[in-house]
N, CA, C and O atoms as a CHARMM CRD file, in Angstrom:
* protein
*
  328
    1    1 UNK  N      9.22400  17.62100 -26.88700 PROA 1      0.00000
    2    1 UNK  CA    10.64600  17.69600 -26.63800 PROA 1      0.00000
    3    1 UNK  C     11.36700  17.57900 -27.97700 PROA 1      0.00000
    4    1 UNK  O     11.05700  16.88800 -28.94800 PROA 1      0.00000
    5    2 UNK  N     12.31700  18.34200 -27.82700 PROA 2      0.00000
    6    2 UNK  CA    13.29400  18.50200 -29.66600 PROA 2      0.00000
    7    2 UNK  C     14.39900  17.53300 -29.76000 PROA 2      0.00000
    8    2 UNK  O     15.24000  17.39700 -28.87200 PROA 2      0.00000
    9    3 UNK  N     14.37800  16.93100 -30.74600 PROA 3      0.00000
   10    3 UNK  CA    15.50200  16.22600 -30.94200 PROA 3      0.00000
   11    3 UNK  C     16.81600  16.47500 -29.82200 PROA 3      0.00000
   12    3 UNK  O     17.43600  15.73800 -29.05500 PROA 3      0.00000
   13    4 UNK  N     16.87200  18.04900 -30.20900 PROA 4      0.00000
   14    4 UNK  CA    18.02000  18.37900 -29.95200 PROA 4      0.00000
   15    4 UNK  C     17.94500  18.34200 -28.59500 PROA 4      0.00000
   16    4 UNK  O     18.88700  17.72100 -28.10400 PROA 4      0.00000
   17    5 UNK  N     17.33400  18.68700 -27.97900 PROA 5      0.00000
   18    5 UNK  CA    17.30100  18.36900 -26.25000 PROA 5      0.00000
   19    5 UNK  C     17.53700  16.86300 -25.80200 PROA 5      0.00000
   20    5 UNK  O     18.37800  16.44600 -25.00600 PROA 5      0.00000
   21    6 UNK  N     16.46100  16.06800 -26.60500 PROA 6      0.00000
   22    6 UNK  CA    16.65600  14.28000 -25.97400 PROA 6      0.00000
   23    6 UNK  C     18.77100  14.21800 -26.23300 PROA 6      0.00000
   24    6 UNK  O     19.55900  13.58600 -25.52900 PROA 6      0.00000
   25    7 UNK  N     19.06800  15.00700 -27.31700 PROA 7      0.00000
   26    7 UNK  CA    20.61000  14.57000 -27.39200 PROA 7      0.00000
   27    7 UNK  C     21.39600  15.25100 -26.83600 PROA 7      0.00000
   28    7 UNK  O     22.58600  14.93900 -26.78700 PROA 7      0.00000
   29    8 UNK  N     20.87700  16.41500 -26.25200 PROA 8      0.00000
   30    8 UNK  CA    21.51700  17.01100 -25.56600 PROA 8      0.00000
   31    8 UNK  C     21.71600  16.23700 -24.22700 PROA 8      0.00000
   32    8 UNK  O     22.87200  16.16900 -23.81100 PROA 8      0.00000
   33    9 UNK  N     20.68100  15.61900 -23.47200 PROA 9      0.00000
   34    9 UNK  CA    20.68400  14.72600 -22.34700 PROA 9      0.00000
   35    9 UNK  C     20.97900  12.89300 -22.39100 PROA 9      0.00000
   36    9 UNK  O     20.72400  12.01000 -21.57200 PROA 9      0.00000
   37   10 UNK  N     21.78000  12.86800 -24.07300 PROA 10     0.00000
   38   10 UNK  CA    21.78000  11.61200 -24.35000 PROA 10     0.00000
   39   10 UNK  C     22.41600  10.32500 -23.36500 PROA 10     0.00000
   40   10 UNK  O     22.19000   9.11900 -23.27300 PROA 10     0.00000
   41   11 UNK  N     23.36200  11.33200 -22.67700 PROA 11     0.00000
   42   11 UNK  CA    23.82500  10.06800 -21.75300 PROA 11     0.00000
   43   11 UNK  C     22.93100   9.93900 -20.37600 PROA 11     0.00000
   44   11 UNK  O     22.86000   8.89000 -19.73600 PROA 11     0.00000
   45   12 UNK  N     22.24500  11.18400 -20.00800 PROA 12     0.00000
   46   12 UNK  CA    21.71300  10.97500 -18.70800 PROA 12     0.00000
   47   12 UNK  C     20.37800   9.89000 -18.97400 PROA 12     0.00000
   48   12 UNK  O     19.81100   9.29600 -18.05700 PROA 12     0.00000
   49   13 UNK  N     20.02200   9.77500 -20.40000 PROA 13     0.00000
   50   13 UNK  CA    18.44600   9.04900 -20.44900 PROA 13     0.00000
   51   13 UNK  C     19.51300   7.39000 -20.32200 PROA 13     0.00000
   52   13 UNK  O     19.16800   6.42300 -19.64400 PROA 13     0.00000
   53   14 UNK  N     20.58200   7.45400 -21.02100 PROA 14     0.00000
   54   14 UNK  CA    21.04700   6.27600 -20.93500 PROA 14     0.00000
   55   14 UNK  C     21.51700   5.26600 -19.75800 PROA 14     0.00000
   56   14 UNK  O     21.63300   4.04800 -19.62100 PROA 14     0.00000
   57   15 UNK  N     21.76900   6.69500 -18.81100 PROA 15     0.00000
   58   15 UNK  CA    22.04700   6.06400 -17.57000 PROA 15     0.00000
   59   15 UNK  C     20.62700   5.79100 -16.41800 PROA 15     0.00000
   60   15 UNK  O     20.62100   5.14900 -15.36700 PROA 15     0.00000
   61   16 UNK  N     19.76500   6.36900 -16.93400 PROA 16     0.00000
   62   16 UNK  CA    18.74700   6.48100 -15.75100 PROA 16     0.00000
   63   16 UNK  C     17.80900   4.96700 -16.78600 PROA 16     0.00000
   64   16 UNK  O     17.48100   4.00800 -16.08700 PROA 16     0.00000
   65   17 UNK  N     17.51900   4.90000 -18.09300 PROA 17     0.00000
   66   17 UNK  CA    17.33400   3.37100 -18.69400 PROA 17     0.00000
   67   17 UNK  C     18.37500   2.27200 -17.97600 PROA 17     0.00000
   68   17 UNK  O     17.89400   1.17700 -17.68800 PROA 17     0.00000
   69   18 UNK  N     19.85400   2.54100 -17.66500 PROA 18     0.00000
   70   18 UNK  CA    20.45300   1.00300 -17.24700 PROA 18     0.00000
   71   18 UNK  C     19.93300   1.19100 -16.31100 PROA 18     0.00000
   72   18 UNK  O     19.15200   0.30200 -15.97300 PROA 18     0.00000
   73   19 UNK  N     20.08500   2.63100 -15.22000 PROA 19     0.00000
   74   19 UNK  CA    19.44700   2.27000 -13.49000 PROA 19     0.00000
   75   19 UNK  C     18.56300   1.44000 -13.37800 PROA 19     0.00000
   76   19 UNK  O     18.83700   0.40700 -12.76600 PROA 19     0.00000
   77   20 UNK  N     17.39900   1.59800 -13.86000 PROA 20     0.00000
   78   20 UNK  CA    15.87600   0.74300 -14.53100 PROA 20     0.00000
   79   20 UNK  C     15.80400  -0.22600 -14.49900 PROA 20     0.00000
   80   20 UNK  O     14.98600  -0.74600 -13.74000 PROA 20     0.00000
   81   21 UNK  N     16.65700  -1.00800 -15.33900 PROA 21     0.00000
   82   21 UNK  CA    17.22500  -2.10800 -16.04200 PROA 21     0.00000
   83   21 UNK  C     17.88400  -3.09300 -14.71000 PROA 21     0.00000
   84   21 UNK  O     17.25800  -4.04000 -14.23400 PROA 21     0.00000
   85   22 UNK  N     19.11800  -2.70300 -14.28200 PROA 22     0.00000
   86   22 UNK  CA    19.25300  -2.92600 -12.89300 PROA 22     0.00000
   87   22 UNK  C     18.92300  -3.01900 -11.98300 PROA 22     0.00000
   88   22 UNK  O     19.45700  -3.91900 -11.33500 PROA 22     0.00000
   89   23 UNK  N     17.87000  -2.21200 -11.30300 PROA 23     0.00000
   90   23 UNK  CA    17.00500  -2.26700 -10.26900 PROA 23     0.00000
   91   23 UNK  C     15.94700  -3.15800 -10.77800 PROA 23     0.00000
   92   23 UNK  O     15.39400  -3.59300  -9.76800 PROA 23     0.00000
   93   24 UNK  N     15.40000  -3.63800 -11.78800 PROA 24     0.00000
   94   24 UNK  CA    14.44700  -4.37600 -11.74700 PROA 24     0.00000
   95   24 UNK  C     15.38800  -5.54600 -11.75100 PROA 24     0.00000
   96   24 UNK  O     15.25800  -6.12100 -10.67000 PROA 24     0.00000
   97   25 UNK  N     16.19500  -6.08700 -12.43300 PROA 25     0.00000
   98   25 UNK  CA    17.09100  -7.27500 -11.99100 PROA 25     0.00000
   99   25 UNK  C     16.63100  -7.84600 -10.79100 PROA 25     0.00000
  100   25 UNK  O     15.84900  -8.74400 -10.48000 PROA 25     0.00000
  101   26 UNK  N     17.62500  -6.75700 -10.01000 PROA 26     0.00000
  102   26 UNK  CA    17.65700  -7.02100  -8.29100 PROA 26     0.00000
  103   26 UNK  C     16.73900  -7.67200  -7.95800 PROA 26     0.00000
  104   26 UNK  O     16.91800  -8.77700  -7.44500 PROA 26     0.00000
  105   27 UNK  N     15.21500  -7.03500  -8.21100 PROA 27     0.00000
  106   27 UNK  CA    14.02600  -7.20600  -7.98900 PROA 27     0.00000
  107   27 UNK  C     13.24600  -8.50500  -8.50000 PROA 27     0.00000
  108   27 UNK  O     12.30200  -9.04800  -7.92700 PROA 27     0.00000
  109   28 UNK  N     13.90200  -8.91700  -9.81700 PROA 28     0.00000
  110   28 UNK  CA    13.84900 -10.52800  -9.91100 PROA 28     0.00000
  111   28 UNK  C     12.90600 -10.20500 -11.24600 PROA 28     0.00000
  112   28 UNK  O     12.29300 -11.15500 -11.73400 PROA 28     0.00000
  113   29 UNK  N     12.75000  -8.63800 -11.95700 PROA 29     0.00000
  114   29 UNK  CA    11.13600  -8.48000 -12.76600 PROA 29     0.00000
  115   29 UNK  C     11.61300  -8.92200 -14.39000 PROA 29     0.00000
  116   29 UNK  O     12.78900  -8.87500 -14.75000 PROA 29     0.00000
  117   30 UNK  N     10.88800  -9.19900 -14.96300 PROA 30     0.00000
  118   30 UNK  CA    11.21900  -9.09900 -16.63300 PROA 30     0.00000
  119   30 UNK  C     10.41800  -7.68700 -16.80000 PROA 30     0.00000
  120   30 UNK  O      9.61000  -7.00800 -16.16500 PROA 30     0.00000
  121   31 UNK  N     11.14800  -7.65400 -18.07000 PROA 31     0.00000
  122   31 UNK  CA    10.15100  -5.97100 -18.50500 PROA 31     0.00000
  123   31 UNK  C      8.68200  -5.78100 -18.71000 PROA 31     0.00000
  124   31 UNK  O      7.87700  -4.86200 -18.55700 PROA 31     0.00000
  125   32 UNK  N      8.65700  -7.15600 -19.16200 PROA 32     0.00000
  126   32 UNK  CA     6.71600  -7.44800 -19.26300 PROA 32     0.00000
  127   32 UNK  C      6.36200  -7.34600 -18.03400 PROA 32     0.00000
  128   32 UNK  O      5.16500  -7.10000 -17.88900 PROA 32     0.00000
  129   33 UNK  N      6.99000  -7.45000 -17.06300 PROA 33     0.00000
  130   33 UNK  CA     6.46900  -7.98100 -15.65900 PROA 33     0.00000
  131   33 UNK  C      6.39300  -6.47600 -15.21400 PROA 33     0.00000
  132   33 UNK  O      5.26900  -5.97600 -15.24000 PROA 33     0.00000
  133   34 UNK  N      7.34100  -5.76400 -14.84800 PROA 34     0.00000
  134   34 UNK  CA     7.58400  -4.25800 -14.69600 PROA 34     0.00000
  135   34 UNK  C      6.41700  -3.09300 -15.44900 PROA 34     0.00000
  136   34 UNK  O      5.64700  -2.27300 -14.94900 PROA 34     0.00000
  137   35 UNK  N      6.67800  -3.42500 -16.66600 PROA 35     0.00000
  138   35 UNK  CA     5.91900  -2.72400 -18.27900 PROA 35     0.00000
  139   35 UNK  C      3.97300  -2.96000 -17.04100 PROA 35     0.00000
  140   35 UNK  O      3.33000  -2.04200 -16.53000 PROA 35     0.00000
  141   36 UNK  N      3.74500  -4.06100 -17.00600 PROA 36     0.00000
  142   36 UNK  CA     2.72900  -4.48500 -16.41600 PROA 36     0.00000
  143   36 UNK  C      2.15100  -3.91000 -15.22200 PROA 36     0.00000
  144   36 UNK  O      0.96600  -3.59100 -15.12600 PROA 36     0.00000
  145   37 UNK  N      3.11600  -3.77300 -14.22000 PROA 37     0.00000
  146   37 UNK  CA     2.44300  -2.94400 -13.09000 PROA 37     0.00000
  147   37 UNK  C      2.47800  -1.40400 -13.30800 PROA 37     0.00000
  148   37 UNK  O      2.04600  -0.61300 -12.47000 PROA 37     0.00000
  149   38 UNK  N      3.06600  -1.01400 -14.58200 PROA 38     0.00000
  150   38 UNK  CA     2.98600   0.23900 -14.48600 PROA 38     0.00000
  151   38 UNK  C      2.46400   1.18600 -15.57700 PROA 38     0.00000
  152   38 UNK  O      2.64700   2.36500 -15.87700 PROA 38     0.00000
  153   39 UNK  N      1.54000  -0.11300 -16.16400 PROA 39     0.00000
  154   39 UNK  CA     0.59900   0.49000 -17.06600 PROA 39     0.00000
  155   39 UNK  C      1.24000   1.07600 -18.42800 PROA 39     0.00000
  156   39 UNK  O      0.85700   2.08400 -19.02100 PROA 39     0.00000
  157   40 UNK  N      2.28900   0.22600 -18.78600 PROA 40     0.00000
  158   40 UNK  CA     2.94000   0.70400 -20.12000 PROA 40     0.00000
  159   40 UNK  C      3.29400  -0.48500 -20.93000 PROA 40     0.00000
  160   40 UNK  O      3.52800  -1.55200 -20.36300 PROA 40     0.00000
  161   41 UNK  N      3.36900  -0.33100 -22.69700 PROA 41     0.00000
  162   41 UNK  CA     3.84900  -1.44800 -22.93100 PROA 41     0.00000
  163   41 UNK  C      5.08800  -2.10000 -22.99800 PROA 41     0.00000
  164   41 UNK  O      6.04200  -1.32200 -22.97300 PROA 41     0.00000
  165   42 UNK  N      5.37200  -3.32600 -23.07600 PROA 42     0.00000
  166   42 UNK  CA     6.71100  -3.74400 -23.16800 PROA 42     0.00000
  167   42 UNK  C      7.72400  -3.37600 -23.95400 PROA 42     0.00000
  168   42 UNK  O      8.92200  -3.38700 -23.67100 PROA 42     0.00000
  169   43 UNK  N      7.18000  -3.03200 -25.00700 PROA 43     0.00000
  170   43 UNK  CA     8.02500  -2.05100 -25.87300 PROA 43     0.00000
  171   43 UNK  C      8.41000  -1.21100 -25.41900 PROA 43     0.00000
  172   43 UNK  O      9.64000  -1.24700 -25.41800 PROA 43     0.00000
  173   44 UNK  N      7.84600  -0.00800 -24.78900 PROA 44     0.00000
  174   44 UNK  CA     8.69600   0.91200 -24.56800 PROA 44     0.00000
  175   44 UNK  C      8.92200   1.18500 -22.99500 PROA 44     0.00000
  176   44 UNK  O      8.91400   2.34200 -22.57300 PROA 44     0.00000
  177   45 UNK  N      9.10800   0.17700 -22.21600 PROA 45     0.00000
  178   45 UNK  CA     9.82900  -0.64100 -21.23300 PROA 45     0.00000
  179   45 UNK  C     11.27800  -0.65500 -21.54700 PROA 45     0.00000
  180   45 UNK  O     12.16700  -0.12300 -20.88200 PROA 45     0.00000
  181   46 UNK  N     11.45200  -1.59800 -23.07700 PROA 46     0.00000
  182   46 UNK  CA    12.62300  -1.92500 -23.78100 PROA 46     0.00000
  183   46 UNK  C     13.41200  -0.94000 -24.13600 PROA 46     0.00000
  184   46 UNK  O     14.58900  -0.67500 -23.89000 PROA 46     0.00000
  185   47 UNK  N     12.39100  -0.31800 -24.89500 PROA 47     0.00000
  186   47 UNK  CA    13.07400   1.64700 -25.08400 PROA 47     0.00000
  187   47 UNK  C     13.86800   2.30000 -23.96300 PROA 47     0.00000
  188   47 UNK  O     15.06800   2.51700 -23.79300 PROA 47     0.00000
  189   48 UNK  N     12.64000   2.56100 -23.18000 PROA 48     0.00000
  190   48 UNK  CA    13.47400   2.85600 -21.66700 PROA 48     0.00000
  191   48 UNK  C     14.89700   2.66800 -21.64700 PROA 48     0.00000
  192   48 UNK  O     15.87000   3.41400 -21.75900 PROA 48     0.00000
  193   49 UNK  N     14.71400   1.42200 -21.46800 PROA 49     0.00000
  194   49 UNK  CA    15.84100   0.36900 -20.92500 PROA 49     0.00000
  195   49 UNK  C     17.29100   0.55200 -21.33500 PROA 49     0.00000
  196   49 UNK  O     18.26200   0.80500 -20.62200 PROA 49     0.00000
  197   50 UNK  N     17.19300   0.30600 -23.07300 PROA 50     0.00000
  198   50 UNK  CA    17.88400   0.30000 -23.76800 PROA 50     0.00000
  199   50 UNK  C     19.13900   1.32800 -24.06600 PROA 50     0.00000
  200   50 UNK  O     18.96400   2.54600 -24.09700 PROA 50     0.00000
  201   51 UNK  N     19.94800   0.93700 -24.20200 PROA 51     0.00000
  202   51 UNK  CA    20.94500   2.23300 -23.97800 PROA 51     0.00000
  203   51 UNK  C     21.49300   2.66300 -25.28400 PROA 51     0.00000
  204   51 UNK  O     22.63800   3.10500 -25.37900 PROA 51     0.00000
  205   52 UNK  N     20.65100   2.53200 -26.34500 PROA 52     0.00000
  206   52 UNK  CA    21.34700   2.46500 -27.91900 PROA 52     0.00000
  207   52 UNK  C     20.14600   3.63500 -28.43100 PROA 52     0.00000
  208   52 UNK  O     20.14000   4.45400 -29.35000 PROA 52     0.00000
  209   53 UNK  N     18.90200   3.18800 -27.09400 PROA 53     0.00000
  210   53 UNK  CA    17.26600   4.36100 -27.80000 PROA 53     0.00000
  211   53 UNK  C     17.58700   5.64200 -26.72600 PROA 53     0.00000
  212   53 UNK  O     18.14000   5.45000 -25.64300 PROA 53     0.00000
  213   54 UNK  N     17.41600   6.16100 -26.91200 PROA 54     0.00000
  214   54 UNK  CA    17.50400   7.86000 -26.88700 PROA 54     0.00000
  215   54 UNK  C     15.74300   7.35000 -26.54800 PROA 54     0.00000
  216   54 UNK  O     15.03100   6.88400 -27.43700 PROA 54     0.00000
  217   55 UNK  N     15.28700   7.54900 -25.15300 PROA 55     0.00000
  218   55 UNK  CA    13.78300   7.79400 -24.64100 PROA 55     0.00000
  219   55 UNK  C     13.74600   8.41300 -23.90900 PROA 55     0.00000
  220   55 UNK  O     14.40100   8.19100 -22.89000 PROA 55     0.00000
  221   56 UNK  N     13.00600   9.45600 -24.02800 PROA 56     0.00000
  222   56 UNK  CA    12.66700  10.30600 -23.17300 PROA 56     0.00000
  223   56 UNK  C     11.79600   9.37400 -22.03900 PROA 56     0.00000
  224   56 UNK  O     11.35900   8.25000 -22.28600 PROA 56     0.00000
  225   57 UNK  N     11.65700  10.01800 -20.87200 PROA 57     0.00000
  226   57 UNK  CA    10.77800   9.26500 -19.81300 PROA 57     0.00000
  227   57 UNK  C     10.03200  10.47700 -18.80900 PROA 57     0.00000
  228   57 UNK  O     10.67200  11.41000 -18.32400 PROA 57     0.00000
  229   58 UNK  N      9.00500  10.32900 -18.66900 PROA 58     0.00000
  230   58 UNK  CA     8.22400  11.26100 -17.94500 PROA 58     0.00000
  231   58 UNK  C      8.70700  11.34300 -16.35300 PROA 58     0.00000
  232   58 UNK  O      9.58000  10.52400 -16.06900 PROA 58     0.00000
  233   59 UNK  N      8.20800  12.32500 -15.13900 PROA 59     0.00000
  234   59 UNK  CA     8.50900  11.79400 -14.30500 PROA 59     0.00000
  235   59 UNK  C      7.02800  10.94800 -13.77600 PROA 59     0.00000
  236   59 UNK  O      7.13900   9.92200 -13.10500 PROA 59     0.00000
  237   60 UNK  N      6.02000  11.35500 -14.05600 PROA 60     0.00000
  238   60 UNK  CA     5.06800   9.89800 -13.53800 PROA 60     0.00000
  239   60 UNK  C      5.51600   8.89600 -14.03300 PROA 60     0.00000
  240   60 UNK  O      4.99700   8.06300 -13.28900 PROA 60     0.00000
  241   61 UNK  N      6.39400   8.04600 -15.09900 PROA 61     0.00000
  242   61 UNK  CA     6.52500   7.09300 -15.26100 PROA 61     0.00000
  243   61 UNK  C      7.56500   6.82100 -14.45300 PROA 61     0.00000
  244   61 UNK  O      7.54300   5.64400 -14.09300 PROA 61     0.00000
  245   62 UNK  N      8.74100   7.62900 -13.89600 PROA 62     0.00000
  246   62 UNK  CA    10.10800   7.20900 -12.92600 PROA 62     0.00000
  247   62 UNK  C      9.42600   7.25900 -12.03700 PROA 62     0.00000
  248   62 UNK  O      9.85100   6.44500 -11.21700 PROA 62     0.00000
  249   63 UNK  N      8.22300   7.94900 -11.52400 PROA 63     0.00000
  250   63 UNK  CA     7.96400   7.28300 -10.27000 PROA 63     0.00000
  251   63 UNK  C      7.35400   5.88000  -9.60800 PROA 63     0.00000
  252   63 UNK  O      7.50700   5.23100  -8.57300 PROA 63     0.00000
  253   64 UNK  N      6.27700   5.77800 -11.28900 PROA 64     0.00000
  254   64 UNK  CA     5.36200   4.63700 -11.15300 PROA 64     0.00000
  255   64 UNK  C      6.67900   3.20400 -11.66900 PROA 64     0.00000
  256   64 UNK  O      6.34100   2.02200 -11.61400 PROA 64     0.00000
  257   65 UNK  N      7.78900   3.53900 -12.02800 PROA 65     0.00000
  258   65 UNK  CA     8.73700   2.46300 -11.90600 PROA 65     0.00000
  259   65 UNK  C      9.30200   2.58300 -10.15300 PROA 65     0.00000
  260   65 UNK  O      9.12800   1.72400  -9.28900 PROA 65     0.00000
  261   66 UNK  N      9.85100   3.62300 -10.02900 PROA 66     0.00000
  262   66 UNK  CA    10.44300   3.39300  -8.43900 PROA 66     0.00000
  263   66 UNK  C      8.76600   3.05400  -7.25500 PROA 66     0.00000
  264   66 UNK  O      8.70700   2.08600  -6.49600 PROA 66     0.00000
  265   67 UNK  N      8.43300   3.35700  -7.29900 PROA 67     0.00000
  266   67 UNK  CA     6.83400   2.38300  -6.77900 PROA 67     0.00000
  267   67 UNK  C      7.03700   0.73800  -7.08700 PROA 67     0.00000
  268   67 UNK  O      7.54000  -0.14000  -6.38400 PROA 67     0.00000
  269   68 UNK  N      6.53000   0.69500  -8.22200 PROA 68     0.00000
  270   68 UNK  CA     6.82500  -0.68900  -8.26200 PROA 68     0.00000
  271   68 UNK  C      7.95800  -1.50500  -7.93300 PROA 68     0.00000
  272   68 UNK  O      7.81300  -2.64900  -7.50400 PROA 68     0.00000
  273   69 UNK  N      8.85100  -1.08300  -8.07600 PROA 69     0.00000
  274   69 UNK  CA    10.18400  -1.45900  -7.71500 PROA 69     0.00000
  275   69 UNK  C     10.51400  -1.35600  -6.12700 PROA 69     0.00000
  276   69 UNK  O     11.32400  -2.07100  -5.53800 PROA 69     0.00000
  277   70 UNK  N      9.66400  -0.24100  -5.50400 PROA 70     0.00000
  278   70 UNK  CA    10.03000  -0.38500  -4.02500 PROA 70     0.00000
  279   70 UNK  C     11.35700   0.03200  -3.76800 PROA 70     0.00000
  280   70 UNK  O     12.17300  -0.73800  -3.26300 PROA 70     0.00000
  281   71 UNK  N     11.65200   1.29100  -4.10500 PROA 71     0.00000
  282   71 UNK  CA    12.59100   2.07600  -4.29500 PROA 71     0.00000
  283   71 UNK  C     12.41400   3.64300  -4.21200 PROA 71     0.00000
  284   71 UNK  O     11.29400   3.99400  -4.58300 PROA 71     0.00000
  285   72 UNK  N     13.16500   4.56900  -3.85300 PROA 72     0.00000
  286   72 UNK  CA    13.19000   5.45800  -4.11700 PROA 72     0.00000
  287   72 UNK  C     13.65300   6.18500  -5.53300 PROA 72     0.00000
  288   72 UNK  O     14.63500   5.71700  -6.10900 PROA 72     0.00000
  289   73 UNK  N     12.94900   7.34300  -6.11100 PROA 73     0.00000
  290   73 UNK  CA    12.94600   7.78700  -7.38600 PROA 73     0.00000
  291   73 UNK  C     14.27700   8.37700  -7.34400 PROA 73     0.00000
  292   73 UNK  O     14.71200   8.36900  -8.49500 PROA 73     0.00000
  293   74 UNK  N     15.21900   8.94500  -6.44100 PROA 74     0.00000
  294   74 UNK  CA    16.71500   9.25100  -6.72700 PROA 74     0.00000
  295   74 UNK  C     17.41200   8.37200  -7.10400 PROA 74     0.00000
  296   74 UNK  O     18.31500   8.72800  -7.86000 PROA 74     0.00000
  297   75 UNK  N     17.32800   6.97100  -6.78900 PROA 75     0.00000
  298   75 UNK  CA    18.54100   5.90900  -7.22200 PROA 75     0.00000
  299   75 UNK  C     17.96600   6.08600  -8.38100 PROA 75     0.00000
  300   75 UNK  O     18.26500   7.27400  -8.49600 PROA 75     0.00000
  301   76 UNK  N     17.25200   5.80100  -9.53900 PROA 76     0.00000
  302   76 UNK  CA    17.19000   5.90600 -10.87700 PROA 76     0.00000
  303   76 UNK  C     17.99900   6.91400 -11.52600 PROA 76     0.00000
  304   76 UNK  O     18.16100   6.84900 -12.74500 PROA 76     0.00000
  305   77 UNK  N     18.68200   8.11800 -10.63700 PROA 77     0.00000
  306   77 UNK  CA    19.23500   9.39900 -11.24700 PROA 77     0.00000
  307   77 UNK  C     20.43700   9.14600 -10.88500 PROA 77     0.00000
  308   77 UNK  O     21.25300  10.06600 -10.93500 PROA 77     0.00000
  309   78 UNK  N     20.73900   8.18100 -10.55000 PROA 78     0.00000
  310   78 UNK  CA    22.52300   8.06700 -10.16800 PROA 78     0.00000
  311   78 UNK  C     23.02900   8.00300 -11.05600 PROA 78     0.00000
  312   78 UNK  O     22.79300   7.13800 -11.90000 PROA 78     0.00000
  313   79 UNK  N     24.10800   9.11700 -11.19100 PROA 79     0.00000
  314   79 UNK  CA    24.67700   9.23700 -12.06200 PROA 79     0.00000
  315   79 UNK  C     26.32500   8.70000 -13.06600 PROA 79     0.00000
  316   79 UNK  O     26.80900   8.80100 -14.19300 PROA 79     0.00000
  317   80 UNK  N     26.72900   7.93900 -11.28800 PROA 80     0.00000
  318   80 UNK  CA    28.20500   7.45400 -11.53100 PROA 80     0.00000
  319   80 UNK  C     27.82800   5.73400 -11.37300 PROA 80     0.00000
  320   80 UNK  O     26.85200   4.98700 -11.30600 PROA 80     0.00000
  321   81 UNK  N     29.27700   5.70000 -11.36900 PROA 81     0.00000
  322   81 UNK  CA    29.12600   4.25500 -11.16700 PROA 81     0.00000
  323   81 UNK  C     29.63700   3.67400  -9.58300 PROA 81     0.00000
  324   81 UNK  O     30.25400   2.64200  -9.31800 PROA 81     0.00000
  325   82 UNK  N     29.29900   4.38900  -8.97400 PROA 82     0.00000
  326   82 UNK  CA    30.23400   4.32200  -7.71900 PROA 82     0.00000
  327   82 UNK  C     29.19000   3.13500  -6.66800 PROA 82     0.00000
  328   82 UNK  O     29.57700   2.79800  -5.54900 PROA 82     0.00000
């Protein structure tokens, strides 16, 4: 993936990292805890997460987060704040 694409989608990675971020809240997880069931490290859990890193995210990894999370993989794509 090109630079220019991750920035081209810079706000949607940012919003689907807070969704993440939020839904594991709810869920009570730390990122190690999350990072852990889904076979990734905590670092780039944090990446994810973070709304300052520009991360790309696969969709096996949005799913193997909405799995763990016990969620469906569309709430991660919400896009407003509504």
């Amino acid at each position: 993936m090109s630079q220019e694409s991750i920035n081209k989608y810079a706000d949607r990675y940012k919003r689907i990292g807070l969704n993440i971020a939020l839904q594991r809240k709810m869920k009570g997880l730390t990122q190690i805890q999350l990072a852990e069931k889904i076979g990734i490290s905590r670092t780039h859990m944090s990446n994810i997460e973070a709304p300052n890193m520009l991360t790309p995210v696969s969709l096996e990894v949005i799913f193997e987060i909405a799995d763990a999370l016990n969620i469906k993989p569309e709430v991660l794509f919400v896009m407003s704040d509504e």
